[in-house]
Each structure stands twice: as structure tokens, then as C-alpha cells.
C-alpha positions, 0 to 999 in steps of 0.5 A: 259657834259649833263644837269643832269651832270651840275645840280649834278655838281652844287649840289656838288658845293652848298653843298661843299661850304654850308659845309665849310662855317666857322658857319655851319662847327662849327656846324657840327663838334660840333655834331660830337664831340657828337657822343660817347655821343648820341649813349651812351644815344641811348642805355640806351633808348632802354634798358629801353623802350624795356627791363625794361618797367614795362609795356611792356619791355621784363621783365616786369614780373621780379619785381625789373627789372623797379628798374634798369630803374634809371640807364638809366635815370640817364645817360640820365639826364646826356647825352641828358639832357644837350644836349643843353648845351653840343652843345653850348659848343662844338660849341664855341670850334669849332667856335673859333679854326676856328678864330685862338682863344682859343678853350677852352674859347671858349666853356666856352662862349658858355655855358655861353652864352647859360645859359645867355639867359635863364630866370632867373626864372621859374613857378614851380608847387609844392605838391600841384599842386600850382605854385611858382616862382623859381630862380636860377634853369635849367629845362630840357626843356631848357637844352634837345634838346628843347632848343637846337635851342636857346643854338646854336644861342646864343654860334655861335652869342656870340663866334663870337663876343668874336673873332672879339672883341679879335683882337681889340687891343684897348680891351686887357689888356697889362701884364708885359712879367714877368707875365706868358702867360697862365694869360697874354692870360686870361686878353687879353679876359677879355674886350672881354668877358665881352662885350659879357655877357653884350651885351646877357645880356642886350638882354634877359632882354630887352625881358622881359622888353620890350616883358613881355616873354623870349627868350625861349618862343618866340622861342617856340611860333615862330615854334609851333603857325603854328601848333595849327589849323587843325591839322586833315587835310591833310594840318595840317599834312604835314605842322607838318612833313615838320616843324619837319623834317625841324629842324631836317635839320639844326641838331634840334630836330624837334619831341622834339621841336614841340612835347609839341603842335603835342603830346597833340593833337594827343593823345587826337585824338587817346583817341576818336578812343579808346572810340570810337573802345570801343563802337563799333563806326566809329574811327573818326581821322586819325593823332594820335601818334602811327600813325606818330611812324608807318608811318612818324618817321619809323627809327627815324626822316626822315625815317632814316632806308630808309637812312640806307638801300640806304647805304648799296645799293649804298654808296661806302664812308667808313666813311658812311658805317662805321657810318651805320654799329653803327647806324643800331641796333638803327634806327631798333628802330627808334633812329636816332641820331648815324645816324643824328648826325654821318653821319651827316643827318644834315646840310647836304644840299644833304641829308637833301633834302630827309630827308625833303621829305621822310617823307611828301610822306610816311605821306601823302600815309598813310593818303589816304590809312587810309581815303580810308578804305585800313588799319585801323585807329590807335588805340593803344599807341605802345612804339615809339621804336617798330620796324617797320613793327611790329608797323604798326600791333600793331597800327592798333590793328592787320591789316596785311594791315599796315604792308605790307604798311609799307614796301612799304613806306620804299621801296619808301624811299629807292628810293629817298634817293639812287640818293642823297646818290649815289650824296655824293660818288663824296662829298670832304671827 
């Protein structure tokens, strides 16, 4: 065997072993469950941002056509909302039957553990732009995908603990054999369980004693403060698509969690190339919005459409070609979640190596090209939704140049993913 044997024969061994390891499998097959649900919700995003968009939908002339946007709303409301909520339930569920425990309590912990660690109160602005403090409520920055990271630790930390306690025979309540199994069962878990809301419990509250902050909001500083400074240089912006496509490895969604810092502050960098294309004056950034949505996120996180291609090419698993067939429509709009979540992209530790690098050479080739003077600065907010390609010339406020850069990326993208894709044909099914 030669060495470029051993070395992928070692990779399968790593990834084979990483994926049946009890809390990552829980965790995979949680977002697996999810799959009917972010496809669901991956619909009604483009049929509002690219049909009813009062702005720039294709029926943006038809008067009553943005009226029919709630209803999209609303199953996002519904859908990827909750998604942090949905996640640490099915990751309970999945956490316990691998212990032999109760799947269903399982998953009712993980909600509650991923509620428990939230704050009991939020600053709320009212009419008047005053702010209250407010108890009792979710908001969906901590309920979306933004909170997701905190709701997944909670529910795996918390429903290891409900099993491990639940095998301690010293913590379960005998009942009478008269008194039926299924109230028998919820009395056997009723220690358990209250030992694992007090310990959480007195976690979050020993934060806000003790930190004066909440978990969230440690969680938040802890992945966004490296982000703050230069974040018009070379180095700035590989480090926020490295983070980005890094959370995205472990099944996060890295543009939604470090959006609330990267967006503020490339889109005040794109309103100075507008003033400035407006007076006729030198653009002076590089990194905008629209510039990350054309060259970075084509495809959705990772590059994902250069994923979809090196399938198509060089898989020859059917459940990959299967998933791509469904996930193809949404990643030409640069919704990544059937093809994250489906395939899944993550935690999957050969596929979430190209899915880290894709990204940081496609970024980092079209920073170079704007800084030399080959295709234009952005200048133009584009939908994240347009498909690529047709985003690079309207980013550009119409250089040709972009586009044809845009296809090169894809092109170099398609050829790193397509040694890993061709690694997972030899995968364990």
C-alpha cells in the first residue's frame, strides 16, 4: 500500500470513528430529522425574497402580491425560528435512545434545558424607542439559529447527565407493580431530572451573579470580539470567513452567528463605496455585503454549489446523489441547509475540510483581483438569493469581469471538494 493509500485509509478511519462517537451521532441525527423542516422553511425564503419582494421580487409590480409574504413569514416563524429550539429537542431524543433511555423525555429535557439557560429577562425597546425590561418572553435571536450553539450544548450536557443519573438506583422512586409502568417510568426519572434543572439552573444564575451577563451573551462575545478590528484587511476577512465556515463544520450557522457584528460593518463599508461611486470618487473598501454573497457564501456557506457540482462528477453514493438531486434548486439560490443538513456537510470531518477551505481561497483570490484593479469594487446591496454569477455583475454595478471570476472560483472549488467527495464513496453507509 502506498502512502497516499495510508493517508486516506487513515482519514476514513478518523471520520468512521469521529462519526460513531455517541454525542456527535445525536447530533447528526438530530439535524437529519430536520431535513423536512429547513427544506420547508428553504422554500418559503425564496418565494419571498425572489417572487413577493416588494423591492425586487418578480412581482414586485402586482400591489397585493408583498401581502402574501406573511405567509412565508409566518412558517419561518414557525420553522427556522425555533430551529434552536427544534435541535435541542431532537438531540435529546437522539442522545437518550443511544443510552437505552426514554427518547421522548429525552427530548422534553433538551427543550427545557435549552429555555433554562436562557435569561429570564430582556431589553426591549418600545414605541418610543425607550427600553423596558421584560420577563417571561423568547425572542428569536435566541430561539433561530443564533442560539443554536448554546441550545445544542445545553440539551447534550444536560440529557447526558438525566442518563447517567437515571442508572443510579439509589435516585429512583420505587412504585407499587399495581401502579401502571408508563406512571411507574415517570417517577423513576422524576430525581434524575430535577437534579439536572437545578444543576443548569444554578449554572445560568451563578453567571449573572457572578459575570453580571447570561450565557448568550458570553457565547456571543466569545466568537464575534475577534471580529471587531481590521476588518478591511486581508487578514480580517479570512479570519471572519475561517470562523464562519468553521461553525458551520460543527452544524452552526456561522453567517447567522457573526452576522449581528460582519453585517453592521460591511455594510456601512459598502454605503462609503455608494457615496463615493455617487461623486465620482475612488470606492475606498473591498469587503461589503454583496461582496462576501458573490464570492464567498455562492451556494450558501462553504461554497456549497461547488459541493453540488463534484457530486454530480465524482460521487457514486446514492443517498449523496439523492439529497443533491433536492438540494440543487435551493443552493443555485445560495440556501444551503437541504445540502448542510442532508448530506450532512456537517460534522463531517472529510467534507467539512473543503467546506473550511473552499471558502478562504475563493475569498482571498477575489480580494486580490478587486485590489489589483481586475473587476470592481461592490457597490450595489444585491438579494443574498441571486444566483451566482448573475450576482457578480450586479454587485459590481455591471463588470462582466466579476462574473467570469465567478465561475473560475466555482470552477477551483469544484476541484478541491472532488478528492474529498470521491474519499467518502469508500464511507461506511
Amino acid at each position: 500500500m502506498n502512502d497516499s493509500n495510508k493517508i486516506v485509509e487513515k482519514m476514513l478511519n478518523i471520520a468512521n470513528g469521529f462519526s460513531s462517537q455517541r454525542h456527535i451521532t445525536a447530533i447528526r441525527d438530530g439535524f437529519v430529522t430536520l431535513i423536512p423542516v429547513t427544506i420547508i422553511a428553504s422554500f418559503w425564503v425564496l418565494i419571498n425574497n425572489l417572487v413577493l419582494s416588494p423591492t425586487n421580487g418578480l412581482l414586485n409590480n402586482v400591489s397585493s402580491a408583498a401581502s402574501w409574504m406573511d405567509i412565508g413569514n409566518q412558517v419561518y416563524n414557525a420553522t427556522l425560528g425555533i430551529l434552536a429550539l427544534l435541535i435541542a429537542t431532537t438531540i435529546g431524543y437522539k442522545l437518550a435512545i443511544s443510552y437505552q433511555e426514554e427518547g421522548l423525555f429525552g427530548g422534553v429535557v433538551g427543550l427545557i434545558s435549552a429555555v433554562l439557560v436562557l435569561p429570564a429577562q430582556t431589553e426591549l425597546a418600545d414605541i418610543s424607542g425607550k427600553t423596558v425590561t421584560v420577563g417571561g418572553i423568547l425572542t428569536q435571536t435566541q430561539t433561530s439559529a443564533t442560539g443554536m450553539f448554546l441550545a445544542m450544548i445545553a440539551s447534550l450536557f444536560s440529557v447526558t447527565l438525566l442518563c447517567k443519573f437515571s442508572k443510579m438506583d439509589k435516585l429512583k422512586i420505587r412504585m407499587p407493580e399495581s401502579v401502571p409502568l408508563s406512571i411507574a417510568k415517570s417517577f423513576n426519572i422524576l430525581i434524575p431530572a430535577f437534579l439536572v434543572t437545578l444543576i443548569l439552573g444554578l449554572i445560568e444564575v451563578f453567571v449573572v451573579w457572578g459575570a453580571h451577563t447570561d450565557l448568550p451573551t458570553i457565547i456571543a462575545k466569545f466568537f464575534q470580539t475577534p471580529l471587531v478590528a481590521s476588518f478591511q484587511s486581508v487578514g480580517g476577512l479570512i479570519l471572519y470567513v475561517f470562523l464562519s465556515n468553521l461553525l458551520w463544520a460543527f452544524g452552526l450557522h456561522g453567517t447567522f452567528i457573526l452576522g449581528s457584528v460582519g453585517e453592521p460593518i460591511m455594510l456601512t463599508a459598502l454605503q462609503q463605496n455608494m457615496d463615493a461611486l455617487k461623486n465620482g470618487s475612488e470606492m475606498p473598501n473591498i469587503v461589503t455585503k454583496p461582496f462576501l454573497d458573490s464570492f464567498g457564501w455562492m451556494g450558501g456557506g462553504g461554497m456549497l454549489i461547488c459541493l453540488v457540482i463534484a457530486i454530480y462528477i465524482g460521487s457514486r453514493r446514492e443517498d449523496y446523489r439523492s439529497i443533491t438531486k433536492v438540494g440543487t434548486i435551493p443552493s443555485l439560490f445560495n440556501v444551503s441547509e437541504p445540502m448542510m443538513f442532508g448530506i450532512p456537510v456537517v460534522f463531517n470531518p472529510l467534507l467539512g475540510i473543503p467546506l473550511v477551505i473552499v471558502p478562504l481561497i475563493t475569498t482571498t483570490i477575489a480580494y486580490y483581483a478587486t485590489s489589483l484593479g481586475i473587476i470592481a469594487k461592490t457597490s450595489v446591496l444585491i438579494p443574498w438569493t441571486t444566483p451566482p454569477i448573475i450576482s457578480g455583475y450586479l454587485a459590481t454595478n455591471g463588470d462582466w469581469k466579476a462574473s467570469v471570476l465567478q465561475i473560475v472560483l466555482i470552477a477551483i472549488g469544484v476541484l478541491i471538494y472532488l478528492p474529498f467527495v470521491k474519499m467518502t464513496n469508500k464511507e461506511k453507509v
